[in-house]
C-alpha positions as a LaTeX table, in Angstrom:
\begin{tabular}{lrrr}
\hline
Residue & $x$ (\AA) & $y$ (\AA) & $z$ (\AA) \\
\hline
Unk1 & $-17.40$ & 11.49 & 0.79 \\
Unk2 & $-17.84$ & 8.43 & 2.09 \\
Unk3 & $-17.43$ & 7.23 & 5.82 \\
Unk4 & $-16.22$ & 3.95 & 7.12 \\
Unk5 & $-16.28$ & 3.05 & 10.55 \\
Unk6 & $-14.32$ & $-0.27$ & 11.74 \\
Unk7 & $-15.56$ & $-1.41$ & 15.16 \\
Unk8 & $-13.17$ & $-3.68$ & 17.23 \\
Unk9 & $-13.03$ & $-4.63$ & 20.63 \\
Unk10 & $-10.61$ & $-2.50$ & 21.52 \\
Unk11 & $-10.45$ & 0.20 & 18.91 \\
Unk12 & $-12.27$ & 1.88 & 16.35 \\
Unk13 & $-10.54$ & 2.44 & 13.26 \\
Unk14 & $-12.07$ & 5.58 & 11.01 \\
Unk15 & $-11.43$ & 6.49 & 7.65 \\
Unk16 & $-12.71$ & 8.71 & 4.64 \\
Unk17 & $-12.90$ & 8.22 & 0.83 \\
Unk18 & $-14.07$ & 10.18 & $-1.83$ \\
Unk19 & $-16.90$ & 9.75 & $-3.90$ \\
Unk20 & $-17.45$ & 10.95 & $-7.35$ \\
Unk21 & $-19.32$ & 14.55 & $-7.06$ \\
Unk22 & $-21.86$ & 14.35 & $-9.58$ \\
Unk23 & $-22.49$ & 10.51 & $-8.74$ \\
Unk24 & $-26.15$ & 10.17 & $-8.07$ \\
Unk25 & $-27.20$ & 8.95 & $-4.51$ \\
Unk26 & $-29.73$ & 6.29 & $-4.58$ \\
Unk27 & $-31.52$ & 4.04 & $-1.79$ \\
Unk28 & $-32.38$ & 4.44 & 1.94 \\
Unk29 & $-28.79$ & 4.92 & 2.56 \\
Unk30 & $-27.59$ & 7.67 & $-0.03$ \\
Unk31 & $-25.28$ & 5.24 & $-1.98$ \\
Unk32 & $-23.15$ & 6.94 & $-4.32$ \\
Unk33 & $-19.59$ & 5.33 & $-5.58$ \\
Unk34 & $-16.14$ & 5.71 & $-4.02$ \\
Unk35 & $-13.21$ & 6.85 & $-6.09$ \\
Unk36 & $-9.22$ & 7.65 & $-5.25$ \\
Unk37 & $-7.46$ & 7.06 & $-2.27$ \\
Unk38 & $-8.06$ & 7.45 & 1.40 \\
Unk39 & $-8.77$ & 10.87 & 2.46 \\
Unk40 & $-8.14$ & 10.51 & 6.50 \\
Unk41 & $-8.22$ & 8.36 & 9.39 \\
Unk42 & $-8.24$ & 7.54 & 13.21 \\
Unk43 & $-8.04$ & 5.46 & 15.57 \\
Unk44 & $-10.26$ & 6.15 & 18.58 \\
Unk45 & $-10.90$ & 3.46 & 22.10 \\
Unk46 & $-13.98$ & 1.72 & 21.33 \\
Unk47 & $-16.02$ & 3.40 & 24.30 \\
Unk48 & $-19.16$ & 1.31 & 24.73 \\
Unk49 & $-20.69$ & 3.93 & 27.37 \\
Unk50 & $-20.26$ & 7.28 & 25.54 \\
Unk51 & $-23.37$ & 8.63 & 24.42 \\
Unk52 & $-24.60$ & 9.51 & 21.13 \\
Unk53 & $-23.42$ & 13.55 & 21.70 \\
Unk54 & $-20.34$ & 12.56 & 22.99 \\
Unk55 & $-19.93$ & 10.76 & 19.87 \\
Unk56 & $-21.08$ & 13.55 & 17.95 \\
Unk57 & $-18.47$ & 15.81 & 18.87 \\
Unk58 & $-15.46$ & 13.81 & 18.74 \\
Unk59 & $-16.65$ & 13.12 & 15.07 \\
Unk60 & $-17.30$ & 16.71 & 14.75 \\
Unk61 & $-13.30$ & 17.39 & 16.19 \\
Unk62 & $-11.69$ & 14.63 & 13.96 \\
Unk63 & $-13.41$ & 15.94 & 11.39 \\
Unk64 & $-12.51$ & 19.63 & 11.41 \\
Unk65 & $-8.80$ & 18.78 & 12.61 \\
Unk66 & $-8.71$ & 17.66 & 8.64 \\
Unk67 & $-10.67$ & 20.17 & 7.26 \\
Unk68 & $-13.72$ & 17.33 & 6.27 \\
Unk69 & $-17.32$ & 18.91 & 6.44 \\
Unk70 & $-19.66$ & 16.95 & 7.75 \\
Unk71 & $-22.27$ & 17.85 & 4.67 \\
Unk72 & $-19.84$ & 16.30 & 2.56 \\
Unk73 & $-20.23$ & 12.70 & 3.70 \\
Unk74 & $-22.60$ & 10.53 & 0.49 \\
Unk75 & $-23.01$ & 7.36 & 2.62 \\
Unk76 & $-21.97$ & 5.46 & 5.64 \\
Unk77 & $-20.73$ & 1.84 & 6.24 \\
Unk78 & $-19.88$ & 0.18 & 9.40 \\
Unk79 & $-18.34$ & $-3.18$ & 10.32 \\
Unk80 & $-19.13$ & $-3.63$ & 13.98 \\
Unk81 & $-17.99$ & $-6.79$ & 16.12 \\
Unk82 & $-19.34$ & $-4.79$ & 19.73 \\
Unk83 & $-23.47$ & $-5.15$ & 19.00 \\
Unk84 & $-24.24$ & $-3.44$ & 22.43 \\
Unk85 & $-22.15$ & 0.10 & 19.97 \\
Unk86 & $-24.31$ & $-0.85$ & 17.24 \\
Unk87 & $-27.34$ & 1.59 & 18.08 \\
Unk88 & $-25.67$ & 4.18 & 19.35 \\
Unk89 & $-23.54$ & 4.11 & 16.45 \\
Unk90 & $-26.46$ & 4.69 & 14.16 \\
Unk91 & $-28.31$ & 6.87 & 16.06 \\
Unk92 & $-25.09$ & 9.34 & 15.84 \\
Unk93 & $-25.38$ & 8.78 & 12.01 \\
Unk94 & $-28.65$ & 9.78 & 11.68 \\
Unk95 & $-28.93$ & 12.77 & 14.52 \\
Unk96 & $-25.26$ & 14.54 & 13.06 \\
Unk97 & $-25.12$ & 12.92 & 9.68 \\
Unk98 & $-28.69$ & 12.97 & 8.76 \\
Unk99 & $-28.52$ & 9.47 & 6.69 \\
Unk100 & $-28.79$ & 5.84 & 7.74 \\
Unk101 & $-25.64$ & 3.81 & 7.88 \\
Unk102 & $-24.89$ & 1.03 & 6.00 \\
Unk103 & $-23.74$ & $-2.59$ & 8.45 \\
Unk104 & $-22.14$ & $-5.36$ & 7.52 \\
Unk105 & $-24.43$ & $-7.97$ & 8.49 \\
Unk106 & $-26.25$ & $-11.37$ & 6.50 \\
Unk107 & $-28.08$ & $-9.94$ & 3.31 \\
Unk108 & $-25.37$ & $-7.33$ & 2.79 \\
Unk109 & $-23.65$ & $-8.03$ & $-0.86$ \\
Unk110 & $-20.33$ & $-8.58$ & $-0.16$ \\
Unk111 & $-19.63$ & $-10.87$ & $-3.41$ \\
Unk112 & $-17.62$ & $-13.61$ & $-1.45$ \\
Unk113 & $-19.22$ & $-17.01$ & $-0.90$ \\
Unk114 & $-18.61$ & $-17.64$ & 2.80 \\
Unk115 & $-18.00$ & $-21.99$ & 2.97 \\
Unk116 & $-18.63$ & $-22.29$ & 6.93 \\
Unk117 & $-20.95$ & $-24.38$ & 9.14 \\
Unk118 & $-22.83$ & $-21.13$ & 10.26 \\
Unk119 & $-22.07$ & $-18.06$ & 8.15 \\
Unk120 & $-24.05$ & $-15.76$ & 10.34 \\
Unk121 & $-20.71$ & $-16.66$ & 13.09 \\
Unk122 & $-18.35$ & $-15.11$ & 10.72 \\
Unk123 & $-17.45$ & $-11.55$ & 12.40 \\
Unk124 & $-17.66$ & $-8.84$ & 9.90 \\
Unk125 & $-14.66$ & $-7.52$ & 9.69 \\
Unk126 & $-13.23$ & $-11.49$ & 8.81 \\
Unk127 & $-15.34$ & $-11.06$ & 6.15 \\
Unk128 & $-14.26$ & $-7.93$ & 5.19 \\
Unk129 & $-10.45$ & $-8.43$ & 5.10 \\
Unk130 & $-10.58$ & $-11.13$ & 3.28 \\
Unk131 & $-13.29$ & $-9.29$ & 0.66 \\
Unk132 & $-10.29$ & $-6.87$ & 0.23 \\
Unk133 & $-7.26$ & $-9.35$ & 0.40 \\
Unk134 & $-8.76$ & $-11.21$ & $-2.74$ \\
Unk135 & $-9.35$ & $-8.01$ & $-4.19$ \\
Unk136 & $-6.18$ & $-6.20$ & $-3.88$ \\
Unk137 & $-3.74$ & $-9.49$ & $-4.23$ \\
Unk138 & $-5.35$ & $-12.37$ & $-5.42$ \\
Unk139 & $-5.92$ & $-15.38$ & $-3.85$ \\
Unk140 & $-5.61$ & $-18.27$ & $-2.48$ \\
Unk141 & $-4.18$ & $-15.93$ & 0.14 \\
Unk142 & $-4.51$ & $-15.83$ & 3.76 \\
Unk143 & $-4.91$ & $-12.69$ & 6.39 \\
Unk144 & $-4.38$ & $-12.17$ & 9.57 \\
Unk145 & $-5.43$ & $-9.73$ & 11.50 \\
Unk146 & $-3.71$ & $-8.28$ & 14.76 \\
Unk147 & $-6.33$ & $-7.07$ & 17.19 \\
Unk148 & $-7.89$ & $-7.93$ & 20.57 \\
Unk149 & $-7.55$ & $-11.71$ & 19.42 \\
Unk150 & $-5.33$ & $-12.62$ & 16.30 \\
Unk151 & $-7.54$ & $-14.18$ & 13.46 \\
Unk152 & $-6.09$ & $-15.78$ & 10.23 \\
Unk153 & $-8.37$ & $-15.90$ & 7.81 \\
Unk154 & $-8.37$ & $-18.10$ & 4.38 \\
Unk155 & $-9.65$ & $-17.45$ & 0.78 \\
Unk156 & $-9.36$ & $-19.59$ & $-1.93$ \\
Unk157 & $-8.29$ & $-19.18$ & $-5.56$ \\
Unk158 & $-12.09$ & $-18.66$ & $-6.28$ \\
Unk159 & $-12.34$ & $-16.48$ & $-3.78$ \\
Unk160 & $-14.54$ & $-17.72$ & $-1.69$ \\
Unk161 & $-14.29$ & $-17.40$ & 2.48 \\
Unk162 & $-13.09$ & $-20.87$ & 4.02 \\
Unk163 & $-12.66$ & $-20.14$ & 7.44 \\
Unk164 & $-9.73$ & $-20.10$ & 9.85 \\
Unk165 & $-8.16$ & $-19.64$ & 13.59 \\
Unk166 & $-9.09$ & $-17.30$ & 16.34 \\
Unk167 & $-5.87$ & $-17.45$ & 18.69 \\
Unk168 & $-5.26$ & $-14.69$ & 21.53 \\
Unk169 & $-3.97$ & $-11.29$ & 20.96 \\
Unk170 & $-0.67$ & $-10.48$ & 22.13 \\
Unk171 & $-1.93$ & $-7.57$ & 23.94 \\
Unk172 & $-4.04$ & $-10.06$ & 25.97 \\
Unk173 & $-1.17$ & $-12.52$ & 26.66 \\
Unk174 & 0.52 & $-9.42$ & 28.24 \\
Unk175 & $-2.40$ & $-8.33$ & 30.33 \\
Unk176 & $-2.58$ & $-12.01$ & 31.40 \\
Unk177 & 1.01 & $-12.49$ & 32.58 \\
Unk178 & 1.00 & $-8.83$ & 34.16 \\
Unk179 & $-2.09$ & $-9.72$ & 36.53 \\
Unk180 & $-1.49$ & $-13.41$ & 36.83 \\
Unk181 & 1.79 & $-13.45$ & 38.16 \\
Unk182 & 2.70 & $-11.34$ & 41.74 \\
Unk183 & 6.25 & $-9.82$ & 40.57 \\
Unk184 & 6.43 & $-9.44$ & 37.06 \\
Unk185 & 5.87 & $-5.61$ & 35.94 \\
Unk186 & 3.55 & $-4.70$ & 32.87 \\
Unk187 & 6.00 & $-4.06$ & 29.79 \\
Unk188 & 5.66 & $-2.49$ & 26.23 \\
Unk189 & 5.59 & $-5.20$ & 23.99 \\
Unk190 & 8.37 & $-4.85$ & 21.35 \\
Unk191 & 11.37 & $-6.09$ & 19.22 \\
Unk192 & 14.59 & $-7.29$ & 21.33 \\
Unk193 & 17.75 & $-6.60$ & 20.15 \\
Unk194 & 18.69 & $-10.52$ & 21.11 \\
Unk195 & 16.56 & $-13.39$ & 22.50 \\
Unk196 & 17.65 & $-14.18$ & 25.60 \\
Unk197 & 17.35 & $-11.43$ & 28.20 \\
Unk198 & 19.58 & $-10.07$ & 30.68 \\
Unk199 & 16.66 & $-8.51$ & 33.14 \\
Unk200 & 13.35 & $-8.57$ & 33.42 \\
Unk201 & 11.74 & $-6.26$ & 31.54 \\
Unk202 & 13.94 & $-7.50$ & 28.18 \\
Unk203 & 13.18 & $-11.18$ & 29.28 \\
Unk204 & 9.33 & $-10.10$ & 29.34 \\
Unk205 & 9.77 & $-8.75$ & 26.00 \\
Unk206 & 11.47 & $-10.99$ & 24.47 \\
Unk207 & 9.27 & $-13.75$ & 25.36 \\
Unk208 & 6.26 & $-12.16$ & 24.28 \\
Unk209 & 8.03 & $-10.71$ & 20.69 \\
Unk210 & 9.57 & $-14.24$ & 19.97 \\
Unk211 & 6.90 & $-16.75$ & 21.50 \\
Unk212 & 4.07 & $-14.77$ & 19.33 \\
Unk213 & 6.18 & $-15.02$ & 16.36 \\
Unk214 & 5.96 & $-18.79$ & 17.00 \\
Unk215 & 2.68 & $-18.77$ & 17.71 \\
Unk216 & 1.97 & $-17.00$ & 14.40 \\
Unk217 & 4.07 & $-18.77$ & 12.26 \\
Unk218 & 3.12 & $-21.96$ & 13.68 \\
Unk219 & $-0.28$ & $-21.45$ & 12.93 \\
Unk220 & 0.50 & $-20.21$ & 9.37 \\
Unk221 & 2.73 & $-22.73$ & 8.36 \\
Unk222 & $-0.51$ & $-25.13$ & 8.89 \\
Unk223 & $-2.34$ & $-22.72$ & 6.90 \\
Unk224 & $-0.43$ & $-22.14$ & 3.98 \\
Unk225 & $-0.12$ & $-25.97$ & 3.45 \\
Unk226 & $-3.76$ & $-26.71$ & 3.72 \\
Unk227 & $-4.55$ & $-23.65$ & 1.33 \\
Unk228 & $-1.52$ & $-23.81$ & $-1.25$ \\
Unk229 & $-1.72$ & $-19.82$ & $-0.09$ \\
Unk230 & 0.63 & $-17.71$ & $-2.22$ \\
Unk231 & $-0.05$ & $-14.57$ & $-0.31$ \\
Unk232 & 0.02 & $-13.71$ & 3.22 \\
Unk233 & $-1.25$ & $-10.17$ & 4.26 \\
Unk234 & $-1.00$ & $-9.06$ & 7.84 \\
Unk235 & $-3.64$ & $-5.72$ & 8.96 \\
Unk236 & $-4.43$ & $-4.53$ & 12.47 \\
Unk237 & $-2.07$ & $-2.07$ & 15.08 \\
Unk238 & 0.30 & $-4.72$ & 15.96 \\
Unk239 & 0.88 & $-5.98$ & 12.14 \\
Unk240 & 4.44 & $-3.87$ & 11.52 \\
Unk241 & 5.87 & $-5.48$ & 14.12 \\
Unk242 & 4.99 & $-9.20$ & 14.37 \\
Unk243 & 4.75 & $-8.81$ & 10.57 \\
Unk244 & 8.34 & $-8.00$ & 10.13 \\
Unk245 & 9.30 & $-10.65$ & 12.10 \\
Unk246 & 7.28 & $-13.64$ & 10.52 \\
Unk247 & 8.97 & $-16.04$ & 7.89 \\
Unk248 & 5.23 & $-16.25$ & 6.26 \\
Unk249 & 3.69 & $-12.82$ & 5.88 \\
Unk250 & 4.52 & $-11.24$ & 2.54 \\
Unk251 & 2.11 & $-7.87$ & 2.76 \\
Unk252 & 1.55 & $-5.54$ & 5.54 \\
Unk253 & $-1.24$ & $-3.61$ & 4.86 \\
Unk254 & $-2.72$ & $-2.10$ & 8.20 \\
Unk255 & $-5.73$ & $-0.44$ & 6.78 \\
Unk256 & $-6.87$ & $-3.79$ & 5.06 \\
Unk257 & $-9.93$ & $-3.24$ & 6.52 \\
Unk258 & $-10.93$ & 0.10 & 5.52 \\
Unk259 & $-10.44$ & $-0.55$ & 2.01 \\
Unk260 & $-12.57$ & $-3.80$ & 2.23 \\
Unk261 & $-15.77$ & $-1.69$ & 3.48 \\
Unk262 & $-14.78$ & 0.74 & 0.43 \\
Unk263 & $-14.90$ & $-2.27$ & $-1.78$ \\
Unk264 & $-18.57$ & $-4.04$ & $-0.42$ \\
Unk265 & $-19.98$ & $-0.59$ & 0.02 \\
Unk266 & $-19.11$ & 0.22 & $-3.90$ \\
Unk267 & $-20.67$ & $-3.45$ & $-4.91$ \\
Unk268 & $-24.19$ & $-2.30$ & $-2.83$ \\
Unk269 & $-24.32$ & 0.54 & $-4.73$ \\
Unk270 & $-23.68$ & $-0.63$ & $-8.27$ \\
Unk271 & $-26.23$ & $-3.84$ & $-6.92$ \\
Unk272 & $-28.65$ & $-1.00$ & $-5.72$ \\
Unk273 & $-28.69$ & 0.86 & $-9.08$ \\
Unk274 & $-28.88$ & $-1.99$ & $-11.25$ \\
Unk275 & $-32.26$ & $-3.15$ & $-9.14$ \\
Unk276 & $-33.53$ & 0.53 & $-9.91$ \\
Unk277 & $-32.79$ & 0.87 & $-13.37$ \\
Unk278 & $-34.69$ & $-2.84$ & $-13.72$ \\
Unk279 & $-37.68$ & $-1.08$ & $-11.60$ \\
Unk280 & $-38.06$ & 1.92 & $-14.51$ \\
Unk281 & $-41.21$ & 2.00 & $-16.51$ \\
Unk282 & $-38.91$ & 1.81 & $-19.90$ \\
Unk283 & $-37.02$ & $-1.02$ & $-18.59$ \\
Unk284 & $-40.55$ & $-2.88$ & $-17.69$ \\
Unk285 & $-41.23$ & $-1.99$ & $-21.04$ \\
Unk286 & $-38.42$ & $-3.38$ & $-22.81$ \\
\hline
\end{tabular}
């Protein structure tokens, strides 16, 4: 099996795939090839001051709630944007996993040339989603991901990364008019039957639904034109229901991410291989 662990801000998304059985493992960090669909996942707070044990046996409970062994896990990959998690995280992979895990970080073969200033800026899990937009429907294409902030993200035709827009999540604009203002009351954010409001609460929610939908499609619009996009896929918590609403987004695909890290772990491990098999005395030979 292999385990993929997607670190945000705010949440941790977790997931499981298969790997093929007989594969061999090979490397420092076990790497042996994915295959099929997703087993499981979760989505847990990302909890920078829990300790490695405390780690351990949540892992340990999500685990056994569906019926995963821990034994059974081939490799690890993580894409982390919260570096203080970062050692902790690994320590819990090698104390209850017994293997090192495998971040998304420079030198990592991800097999998408990434056109910005500074590449090393890039967050990892930008990267990612846009490793696994190209690969799952084609580019150009542009994604755009619903989290603590909301990042659109563009790939060309060739596939390569070209950069993009970090714009507030709606989850903060929420927070923000909740504590900013003295008499407004903390809503759910959500889908209003009709714009304009007849109380509060639905002129809260309507305002946050419907201005974010301008926000998004505002920003897209831009986007698209700049990048002749043909696709635009939408991942993250909040994607079903800004994506339903936008006049732009085509795919909703909320575990984008976790099928990215599938995709880059599978390209290290075929990379990996091939460097071994060149390393073999009859290959030397040859």
């Amino acid at each position: 099996m292999l385990f993929v662990l997607d670190v945000g801000n705010t949440y941790t998304v977790l997931g499981v795939y298969p790997t093929a059985e007989d594969a061999p493992q090979n490397g420092e960090h076990g790497l042996a090839l994915s295959t099929g669909e997703l087993i499981a996942h979760w989505r847990i707070s990302s909890a920078r001051t829990q300790t490695v044990d405390e780690y351990g046996v949540l892992l340990r409970n999500l685990f056994a709630m569906s019926g995963i062994d821990f034994s059974t896990i081939r490799g690890i990959i993580i894409s982390s944007v919260v570096p203080p998690m970062d050692s902790t995280l690994r320590e819990v992979c090698e104390r209850y996993f017994q293997m090192r895990p495998l971040f998304i970080e420079p030198g990592v073969k991800t097999g998408m040339p990434v056109h910005y200033d500074n590449p090393a800026e890039v967050g990892a899990d930008r990267i990612v989603n846009a490793v696994a937009a190209f690969e799952k429907y084609g580019g150009p294409c542009v994604v755009v991901d619903f989290g603590t902030a909301t990042i659109f993200d563009a790939v060309s035709a060739k596939g390569e990364y070209m950069g993009g827009v970090i714009a507030p999540g709606l989850g903060i604009s929420a927070e923000a008019l909740y504590t900013r203002t003295a008499r407004l009351p903390k809503v759910d954010i959500r889908k209003t039957a009709k714009v304009i409001g007849s109380n509060t609460v639905g002129s809260l929610q309507s305002g946050l639904y419907y201005g974010y939908i301008g926000l998004v499609d505002g920003i897209l619009e831009r986007i698209v034109a700049e990048n002749n996009a043909q696709t635009v896929v939408a991942t993250g918590g909040l994607a079903p229901l800004i994506g339903s609403g936008s006049r732009f987004i085509t795919n909703i695909d909320e575990l984008l991410t976790l099928e990215g890290m599938r995709i880059i772990w599978d390209r290290n491990a075929l990379h990996l291989r091939k460097k071994a098999e060149a390393h073999k005395p009859e290959a030397r030979k040859a």
